[in-house]
N, C-alpha and C positions, 0 to 999 in steps of 0.2 A: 381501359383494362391493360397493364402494363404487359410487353410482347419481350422474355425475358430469353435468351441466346446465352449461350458458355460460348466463350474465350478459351478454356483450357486448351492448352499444347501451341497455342497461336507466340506464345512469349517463347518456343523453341528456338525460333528462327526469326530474325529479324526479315523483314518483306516476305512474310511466311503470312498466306492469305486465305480464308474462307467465304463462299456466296450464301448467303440466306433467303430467300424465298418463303413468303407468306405472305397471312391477311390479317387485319387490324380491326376491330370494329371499334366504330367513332362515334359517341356522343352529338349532337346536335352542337351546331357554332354560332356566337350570335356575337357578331362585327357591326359595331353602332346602331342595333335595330334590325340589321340587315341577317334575318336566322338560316343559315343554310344544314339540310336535313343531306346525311350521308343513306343513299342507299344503295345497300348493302357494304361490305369493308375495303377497307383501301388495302390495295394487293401494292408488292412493294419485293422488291429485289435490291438485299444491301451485299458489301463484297466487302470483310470486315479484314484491315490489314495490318500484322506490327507495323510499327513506326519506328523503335526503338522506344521513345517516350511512352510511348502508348498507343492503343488500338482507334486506329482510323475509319470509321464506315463511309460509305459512300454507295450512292447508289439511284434509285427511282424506283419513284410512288403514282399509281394512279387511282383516282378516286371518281364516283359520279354523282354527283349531290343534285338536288332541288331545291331550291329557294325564288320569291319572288322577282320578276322582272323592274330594274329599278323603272320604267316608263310606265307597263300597262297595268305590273301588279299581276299578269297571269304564270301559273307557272313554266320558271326556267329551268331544264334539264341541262346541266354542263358534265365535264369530262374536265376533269383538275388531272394538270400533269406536274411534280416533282422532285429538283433534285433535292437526294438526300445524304444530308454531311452532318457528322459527327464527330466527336472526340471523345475518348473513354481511359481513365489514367488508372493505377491502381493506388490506394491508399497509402499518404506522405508522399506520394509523388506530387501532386497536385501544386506543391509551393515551389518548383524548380519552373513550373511555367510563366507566361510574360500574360501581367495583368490582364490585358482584352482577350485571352485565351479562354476561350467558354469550354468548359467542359467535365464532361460526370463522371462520378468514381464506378471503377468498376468493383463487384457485390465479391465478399469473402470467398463463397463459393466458385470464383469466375465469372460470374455471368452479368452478362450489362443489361440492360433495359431499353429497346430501343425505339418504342413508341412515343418518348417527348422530342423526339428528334423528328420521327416521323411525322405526328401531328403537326409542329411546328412547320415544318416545312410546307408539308401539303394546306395549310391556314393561312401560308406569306402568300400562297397562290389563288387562293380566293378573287375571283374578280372585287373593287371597290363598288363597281355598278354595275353587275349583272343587266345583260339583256337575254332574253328569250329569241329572240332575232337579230342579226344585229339593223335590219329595217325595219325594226320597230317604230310604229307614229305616237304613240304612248294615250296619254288620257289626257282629254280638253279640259282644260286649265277653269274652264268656264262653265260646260254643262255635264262633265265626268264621264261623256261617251267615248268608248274605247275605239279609236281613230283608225286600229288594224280592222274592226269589223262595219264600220261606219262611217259615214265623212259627215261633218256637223259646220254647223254654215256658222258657227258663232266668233263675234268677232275680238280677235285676240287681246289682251289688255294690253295695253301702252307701259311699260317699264318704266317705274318712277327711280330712275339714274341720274347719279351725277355727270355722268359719261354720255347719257342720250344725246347731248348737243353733237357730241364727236360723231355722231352716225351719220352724216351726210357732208363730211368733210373729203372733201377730196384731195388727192397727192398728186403733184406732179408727176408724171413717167419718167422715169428715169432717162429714156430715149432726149425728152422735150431740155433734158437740164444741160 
């Protein structure tokens, strides 16, 4: 749902500055399988400032999502924390910028959009593997029991590596050389 803000009078004054304050509500995210559920909205404090070129935001997003722990599979409650950076040019300005310069036009009306920035940012922050704990023992490889509520006598598979031979290599100390 786009989080839509006016710019007007901000192009009065050059480093002439406004703070925004609200809340976002987020779709569901799904990072290779990995689905994290936003609950409730990502609250977010932007501070939107001329540049001369164009309007700066900048700011921080927090969000609490749930998604599976990458080990046990039970669920993880995390607290995603976000900075957030923007750029917003107004119309034909946009080609006076340098190529790797990301950034969105701001809308006839004035007003920028600042929810693909938001999202974005608060989705770079995603953990890759989620844990629920970070001493999580995860799920036995072997008979699927959950190792945080049980210990299971089974015994671990052997790693069909080409590097297993390296596992009992030993290095000289550095002391000894």
């Amino acid at each position: 749902m786009p989080y839509r803000t006016s710019v007007r009078g901000l192009f009065d004054a050059l480093a002439l500055s406004r703070t925004v304050n609200g809340e976002l509500e987020a779709s569901d995210v799904d990072l290779g399988g990995q689905v994290y559920h936003f609950e409730g909205p990502i609250s977010f404090e932007v501070t939107l400032t001329n540049a001369g070129t164009g309007i700066v935001a900048q700011g921080s997003a927090t969000a609490n999502v749930v998604t599976p722990c990458s080990r046990c599979l039970c669920e993880a409650r995390l607290t995603v924390e976000a900075d957030i950076d923007g750029f917003y040019v107004l119309p034909g300005h946009d080609a006076d910028l340098p190529e790797e310069q990301e950034a969105e036009l701001i809308a006839e009306d004035q007003s920028i959009d600042l929810e693909p920035a938001i999202l974005a940012d608060v989705v770079v922050e995603l953990p890759f593997a989620p844990l629920h704990d970070e001493s999580c023992k995860g799920i036995c490889p072997v008979c699927g029991a959950d190792r945080n509520l049980e210990p299971c006598a089974c015994e671990q598979p052997v790693a069909d590596s080409p590097f297993a031979a390296l596992q009992d290599l030993k290095l000289k100390d550095e002391a000894e050389a």
